[in-house]
C-alpha positions in Angstrom: 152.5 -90.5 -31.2 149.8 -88.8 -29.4 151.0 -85.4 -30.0 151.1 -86.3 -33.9 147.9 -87.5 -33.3 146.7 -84.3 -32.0 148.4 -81.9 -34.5 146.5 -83.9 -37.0 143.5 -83.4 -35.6 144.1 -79.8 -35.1 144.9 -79.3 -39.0 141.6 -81.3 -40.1 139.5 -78.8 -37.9 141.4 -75.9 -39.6 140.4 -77.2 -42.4 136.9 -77.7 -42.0 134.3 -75.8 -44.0 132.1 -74.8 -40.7 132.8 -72.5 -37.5 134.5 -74.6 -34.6 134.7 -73.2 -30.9 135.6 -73.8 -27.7 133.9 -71.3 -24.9 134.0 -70.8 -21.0 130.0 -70.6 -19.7 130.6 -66.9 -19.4 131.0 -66.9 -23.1 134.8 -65.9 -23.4 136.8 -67.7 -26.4 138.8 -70.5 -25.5 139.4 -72.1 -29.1 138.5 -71.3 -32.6 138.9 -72.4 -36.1 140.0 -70.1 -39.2 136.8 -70.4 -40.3 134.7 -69.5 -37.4 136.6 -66.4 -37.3 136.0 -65.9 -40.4 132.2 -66.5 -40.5 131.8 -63.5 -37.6 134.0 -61.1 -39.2 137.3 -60.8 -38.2 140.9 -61.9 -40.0 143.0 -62.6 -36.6 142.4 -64.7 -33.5 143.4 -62.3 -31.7 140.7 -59.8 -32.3 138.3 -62.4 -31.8 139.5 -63.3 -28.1 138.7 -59.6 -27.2 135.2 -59.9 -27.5 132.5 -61.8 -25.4 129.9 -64.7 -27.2 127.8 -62.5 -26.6 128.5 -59.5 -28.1 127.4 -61.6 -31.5 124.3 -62.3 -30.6 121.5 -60.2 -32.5 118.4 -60.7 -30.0 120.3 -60.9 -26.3 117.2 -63.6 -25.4 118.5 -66.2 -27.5 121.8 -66.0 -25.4 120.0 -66.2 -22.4 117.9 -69.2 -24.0 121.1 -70.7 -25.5 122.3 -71.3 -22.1 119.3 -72.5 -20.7 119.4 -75.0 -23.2 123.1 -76.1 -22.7 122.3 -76.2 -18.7 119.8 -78.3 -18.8 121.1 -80.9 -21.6 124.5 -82.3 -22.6 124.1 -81.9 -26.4 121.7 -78.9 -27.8 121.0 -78.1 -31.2 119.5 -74.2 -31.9 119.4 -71.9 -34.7 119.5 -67.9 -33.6 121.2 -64.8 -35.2 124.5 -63.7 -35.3 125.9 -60.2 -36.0 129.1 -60.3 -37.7 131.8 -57.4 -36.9 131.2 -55.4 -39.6 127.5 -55.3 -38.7 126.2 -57.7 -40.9 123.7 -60.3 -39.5 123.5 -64.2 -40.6 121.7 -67.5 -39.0 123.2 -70.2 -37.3 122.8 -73.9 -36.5 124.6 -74.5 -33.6 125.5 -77.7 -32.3 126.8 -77.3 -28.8 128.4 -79.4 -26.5 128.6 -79.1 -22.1 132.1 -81.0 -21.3 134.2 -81.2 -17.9 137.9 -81.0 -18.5 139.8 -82.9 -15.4 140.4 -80.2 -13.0 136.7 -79.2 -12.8 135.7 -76.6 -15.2 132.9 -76.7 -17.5 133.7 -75.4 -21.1 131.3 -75.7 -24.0 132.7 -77.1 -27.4 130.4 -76.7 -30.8 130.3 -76.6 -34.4 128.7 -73.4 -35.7 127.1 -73.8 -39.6 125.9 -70.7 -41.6 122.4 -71.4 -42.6 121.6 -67.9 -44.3 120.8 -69.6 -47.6 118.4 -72.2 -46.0 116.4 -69.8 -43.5 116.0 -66.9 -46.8 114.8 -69.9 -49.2 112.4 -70.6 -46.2 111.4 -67.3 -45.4 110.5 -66.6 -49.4 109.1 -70.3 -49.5 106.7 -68.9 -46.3 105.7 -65.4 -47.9 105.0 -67.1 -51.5 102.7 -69.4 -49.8 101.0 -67.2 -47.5 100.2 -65.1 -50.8 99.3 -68.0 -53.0 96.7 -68.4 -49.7 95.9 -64.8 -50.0 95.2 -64.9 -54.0 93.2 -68.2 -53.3 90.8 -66.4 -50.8 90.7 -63.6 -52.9 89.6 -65.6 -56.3 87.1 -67.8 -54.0 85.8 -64.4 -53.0 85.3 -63.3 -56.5 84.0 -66.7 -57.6 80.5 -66.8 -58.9 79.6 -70.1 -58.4 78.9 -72.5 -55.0 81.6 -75.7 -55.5 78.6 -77.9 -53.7 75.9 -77.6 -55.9 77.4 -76.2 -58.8 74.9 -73.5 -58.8 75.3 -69.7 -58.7 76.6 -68.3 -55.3 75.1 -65.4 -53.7 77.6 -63.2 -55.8 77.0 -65.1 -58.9 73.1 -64.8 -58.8 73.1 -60.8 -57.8 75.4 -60.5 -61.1 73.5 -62.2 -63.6 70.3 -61.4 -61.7 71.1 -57.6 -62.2 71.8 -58.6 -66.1 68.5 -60.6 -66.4 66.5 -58.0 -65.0 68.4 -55.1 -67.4 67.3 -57.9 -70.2 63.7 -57.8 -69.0 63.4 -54.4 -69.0 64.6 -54.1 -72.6 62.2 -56.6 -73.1 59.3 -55.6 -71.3 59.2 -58.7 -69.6 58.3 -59.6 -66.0 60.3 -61.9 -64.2 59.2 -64.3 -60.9 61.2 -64.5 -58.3 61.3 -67.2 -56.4 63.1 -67.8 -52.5 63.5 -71.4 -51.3 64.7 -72.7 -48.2 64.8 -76.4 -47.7 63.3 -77.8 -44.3 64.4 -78.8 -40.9 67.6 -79.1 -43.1 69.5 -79.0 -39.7 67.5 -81.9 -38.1 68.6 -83.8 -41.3 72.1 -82.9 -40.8 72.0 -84.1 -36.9 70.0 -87.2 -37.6 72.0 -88.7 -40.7 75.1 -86.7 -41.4 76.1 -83.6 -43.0 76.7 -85.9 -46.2 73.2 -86.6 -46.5 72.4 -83.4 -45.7 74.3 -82.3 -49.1 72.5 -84.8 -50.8 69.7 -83.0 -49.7 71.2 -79.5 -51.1 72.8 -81.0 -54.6 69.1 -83.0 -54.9 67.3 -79.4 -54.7 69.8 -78.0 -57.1 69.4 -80.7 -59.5 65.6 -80.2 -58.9 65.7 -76.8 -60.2 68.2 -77.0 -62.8 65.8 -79.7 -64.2 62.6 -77.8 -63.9 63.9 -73.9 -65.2 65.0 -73.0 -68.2 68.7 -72.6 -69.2 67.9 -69.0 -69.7 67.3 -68.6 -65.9 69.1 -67.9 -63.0 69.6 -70.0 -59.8 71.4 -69.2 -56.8 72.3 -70.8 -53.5 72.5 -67.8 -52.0 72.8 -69.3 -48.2 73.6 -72.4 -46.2 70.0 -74.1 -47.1 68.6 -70.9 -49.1 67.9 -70.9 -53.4 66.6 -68.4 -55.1 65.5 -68.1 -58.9 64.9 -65.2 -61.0 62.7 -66.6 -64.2 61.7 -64.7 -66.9 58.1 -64.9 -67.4 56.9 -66.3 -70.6 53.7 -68.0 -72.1 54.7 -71.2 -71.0 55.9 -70.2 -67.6 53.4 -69.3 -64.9 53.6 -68.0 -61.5 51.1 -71.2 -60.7 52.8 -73.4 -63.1 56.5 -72.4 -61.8 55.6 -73.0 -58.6 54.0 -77.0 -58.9 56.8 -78.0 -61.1 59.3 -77.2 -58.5 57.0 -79.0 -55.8 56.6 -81.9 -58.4 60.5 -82.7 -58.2 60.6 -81.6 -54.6 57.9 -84.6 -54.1 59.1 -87.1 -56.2 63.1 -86.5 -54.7 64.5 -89.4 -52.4 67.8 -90.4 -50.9 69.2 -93.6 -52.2 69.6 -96.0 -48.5 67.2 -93.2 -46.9 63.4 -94.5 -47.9 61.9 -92.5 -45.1 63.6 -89.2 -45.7 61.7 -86.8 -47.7 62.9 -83.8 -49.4 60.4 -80.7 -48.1 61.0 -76.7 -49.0 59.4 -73.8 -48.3 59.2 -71.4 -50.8 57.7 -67.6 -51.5 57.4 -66.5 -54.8 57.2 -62.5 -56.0 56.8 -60.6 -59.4 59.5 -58.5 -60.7 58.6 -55.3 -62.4 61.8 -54.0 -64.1 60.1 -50.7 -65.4 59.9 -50.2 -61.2 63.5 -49.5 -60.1 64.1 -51.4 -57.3 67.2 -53.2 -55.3 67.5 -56.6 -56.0 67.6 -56.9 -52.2 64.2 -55.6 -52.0 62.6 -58.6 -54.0 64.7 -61.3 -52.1 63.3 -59.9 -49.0 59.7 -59.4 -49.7 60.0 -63.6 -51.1 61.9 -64.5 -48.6 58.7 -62.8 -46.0 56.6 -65.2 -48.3 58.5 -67.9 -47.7 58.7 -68.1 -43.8 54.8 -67.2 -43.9 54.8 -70.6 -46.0 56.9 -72.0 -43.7 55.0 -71.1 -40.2 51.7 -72.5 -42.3 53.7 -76.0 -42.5 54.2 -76.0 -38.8 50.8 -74.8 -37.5 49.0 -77.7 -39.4 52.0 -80.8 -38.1 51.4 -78.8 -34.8 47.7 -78.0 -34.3 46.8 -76.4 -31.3 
């Protein structure tokens, strides 16, 4: 009975679709199934028993890990790769197994399955995300506006600043530009949160959206920086641009927040475009105006 029993056994692991082994801790063969020997290369058992676990091994560390594994736990599941006779290499899950036989001898029994398919659908899963992350980083890059306030980024405003002042210069026009930073922003953004803080950053966008004209351009060019280039016009003042922007700055508030107040300093220059100049030069020379504006603010809450 028992040896039916085992000759029944031995044809159902003949017969089964993964590689089946039997192995001394020095890695010679002991047992395998027909398909374990087929799996690493080879048509006989025979030619399998002349060779070493080893010797299958692609990276010789994951042998020496392999074991580590089995020493220190009964049952170890690791995947590692396998070079096949003919040279060809394939991944492995192996399920291993550290048994005693009676007279003392250690032998590890485990079921090896071929998961080539699984660890290439991963490894293309892997590289198309990591270039969907690439393309994503590259079109943020070449996005032209800021996703917080909706407004221009710093790459969006130099583009169509470039245009408006080409358009000027067809024109004869003169444009104002104007630099805005928002104060003690960061104080806000300790005391309350950085949500208010962007309540504070979408309130100055709406501010200027509401106070320009279509035509114009408006940039957050920076963490708490705007800038505007406006094309001057009868109804459009350097004096005028300036208290209707101050206007909405004033009249701003945060709903929940009745003592916060909204306060920017800003520095406002004219743009010649007959006068070739960078872009960069006018940002800086308004942006000097600015902090000047800003340092005025400070000396009279902090007299001397």
């Amino acid at each position: 009975m028992k040896t039916k029993s085992q000759d029944r056994f031995k044809v159902l692991v003949e017969q089964l679709p993964v590689g089946v082994y039997r192995t001394t801790p020095e890695g010679a063969f002991v047992e395998a199934n027909a398909e374990l020997i087929r799996m690493l290369g080879f048509k006989r058992l025979a030619d399998l028993f002349r060779h070493n676990v080893k010797d299958f091994y692609v990276k010789g560390q994951d042998r020496v890990v392999h074991l580590r594994k089995m020493s220190a736990k009964a049952t170890v599941f690791y995947e590692f790769e396998l070079r096949r006779a003919d040279g060809r290499k394939f991944w492995v899950r192996d399920y291993s197994h550290r048994v005693q036989d009676p007279d003392g001898t250690w032998h590890y029994d485990g079921i090896l399955v071929d998961v080539t398919e699984r660890k290439a659908a991963e490894r293309k899963l892997r590289l198309t995300l990591q270039k969907l992350r690439l393309s994503n980083e590259k079109l943020e890059s070449l996005s032209l506006s800021d996703h917080l306030t909706g407004l221009f980024n710093r790459r969006g405003f130099y583009s169509f600043g470039l245009q408006q002042m080409k358009i000027a210069k067809r024109l004869k026009a003169d444009n104002y530009l104007v630099f805005l930073d928002i104060d003690n922003l960061k104080e806000v953004n300790d005391a309350y949160g950085h949500a208010v803080g962007d309540l504070l950053l979408q309130g100055v966008a709406a501010i200027l959206r509401t106070t320009l004209r279509e035509s114009d351009v408006i940039g957050r060019i920076g963490g708490d920086e705007f800038a505007v280039l406006a094309m001057r016009s009868k109804g459009l003042g350097e004096k005028s641009l300036m208290a209707r922007i101050e206007e909405g700055v004033a009249a701003f508030r945060v709903k929940g927040y009745a003592r916060l107040r909204l306060s920017v300093s800003m520095g406002l220059v004219a743009v010649d475009p007959q006068k070739y100049q960078q872009l960069d030069d006018f940002l800086a020379h308004a942006d000097f105006l600015m902090y000047q504006q800003k340092r005025e603010k400070e000396r009279q809450e902090n007299p001397q």
